[in-house]
C-alpha positions in Angstrom: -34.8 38.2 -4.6 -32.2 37.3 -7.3 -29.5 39.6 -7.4 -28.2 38.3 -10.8 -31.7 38.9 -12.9 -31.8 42.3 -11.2 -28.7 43.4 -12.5 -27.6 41.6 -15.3 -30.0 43.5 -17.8 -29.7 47.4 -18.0 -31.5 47.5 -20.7 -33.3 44.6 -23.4 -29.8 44.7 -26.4 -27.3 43.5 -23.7 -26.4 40.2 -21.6 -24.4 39.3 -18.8 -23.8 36.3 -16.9 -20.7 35.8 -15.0 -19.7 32.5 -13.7 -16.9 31.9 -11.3 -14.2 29.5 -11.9 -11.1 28.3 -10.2 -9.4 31.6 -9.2 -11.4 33.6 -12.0 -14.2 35.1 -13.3 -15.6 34.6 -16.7 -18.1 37.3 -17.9 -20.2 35.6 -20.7 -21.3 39.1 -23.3 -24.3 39.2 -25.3 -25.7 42.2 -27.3 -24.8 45.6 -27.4 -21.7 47.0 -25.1 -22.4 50.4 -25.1 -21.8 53.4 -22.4 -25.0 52.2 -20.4 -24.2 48.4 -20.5 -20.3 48.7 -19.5 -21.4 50.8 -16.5 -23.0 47.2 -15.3 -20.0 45.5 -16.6 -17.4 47.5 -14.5 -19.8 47.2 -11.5 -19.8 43.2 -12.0 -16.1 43.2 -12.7 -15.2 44.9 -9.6 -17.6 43.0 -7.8 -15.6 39.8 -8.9 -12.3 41.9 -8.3 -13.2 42.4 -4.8 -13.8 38.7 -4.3 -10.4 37.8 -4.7 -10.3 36.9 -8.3 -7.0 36.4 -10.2 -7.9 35.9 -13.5 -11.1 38.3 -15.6 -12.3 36.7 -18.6 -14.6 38.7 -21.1 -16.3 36.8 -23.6 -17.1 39.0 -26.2 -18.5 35.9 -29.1 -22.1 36.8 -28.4 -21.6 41.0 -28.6 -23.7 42.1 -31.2 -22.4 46.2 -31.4 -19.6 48.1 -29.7 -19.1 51.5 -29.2 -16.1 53.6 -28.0 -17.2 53.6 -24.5 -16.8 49.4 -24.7 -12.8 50.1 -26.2 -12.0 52.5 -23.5 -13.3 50.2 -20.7 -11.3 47.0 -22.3 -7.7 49.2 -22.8 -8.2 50.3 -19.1 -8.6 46.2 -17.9 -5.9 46.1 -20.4 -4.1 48.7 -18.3 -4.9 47.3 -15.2 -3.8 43.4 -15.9 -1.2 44.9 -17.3 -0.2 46.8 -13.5 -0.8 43.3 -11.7 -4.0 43.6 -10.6 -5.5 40.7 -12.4 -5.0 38.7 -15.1 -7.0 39.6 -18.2 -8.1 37.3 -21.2 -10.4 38.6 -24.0 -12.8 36.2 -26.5 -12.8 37.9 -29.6 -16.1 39.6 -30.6 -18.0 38.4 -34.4 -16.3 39.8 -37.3 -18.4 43.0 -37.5 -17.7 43.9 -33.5 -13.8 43.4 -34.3 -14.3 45.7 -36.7 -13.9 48.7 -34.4 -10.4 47.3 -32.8 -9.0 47.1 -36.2 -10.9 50.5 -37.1 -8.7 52.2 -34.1 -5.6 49.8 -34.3 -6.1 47.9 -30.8 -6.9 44.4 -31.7 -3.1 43.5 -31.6 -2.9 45.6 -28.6 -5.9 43.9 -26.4 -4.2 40.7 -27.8 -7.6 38.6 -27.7 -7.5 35.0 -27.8 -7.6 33.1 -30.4 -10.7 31.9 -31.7 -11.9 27.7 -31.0 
């Protein structure tokens, strides 16, 4: 059985596909991050953190909607990155996602990426 396609849809709005890279994992978003779908995310992201990953990138260009539950998770990477643990880069999200980390005066704080 796959592991990945059993995981890697908790419900039909949201994407995952992670894909290691030299000393990193990329995390390739699609769809809505919401409570339910950053429950998988954490899971995958510890998964990765447990395999001796250095680096945790979250690609956010294909996230459709973002709730509150989806900020909190990011500031606590954030937090985390910020401790040692990891280190942390963030793809911005389309205009209307990076809405909400202008809405609540993060996006300087998450300091995403700048966009290709």
């Amino acid at each position: 059985m796959d592991r990945r396609a059993v995981v890697a849809r908790p419900h039909p709005r949201f994407t995952c596909d992670p894909t290691r890279e030299a000393g990193g994992t990329v995390f390739a978003l699609g769809g809505d991050l919401d409570l339910f779908s950053v429950r998988l995310l954490r899971r995958l992201v510890e998964n990765a953190l447990g395999a001796a990953s250095a680096a945790v990138v979250i690609d956010l260009s294909d996230i459709t909607f973002g709730d509150l539950s989806a900020l909190a998770y990011l500031l606590e990477l954030r937090h985390r990155a910020r401790c040692g643990e990891f280190r942390l880069e963030l793809m911005p999200a389309p205009a209307k996602v990076m809405r909400l980390f202008d809405v609540t005066e993060t996006r300087e704080l998450l300091n995403f990426r700048a966009a290709a």
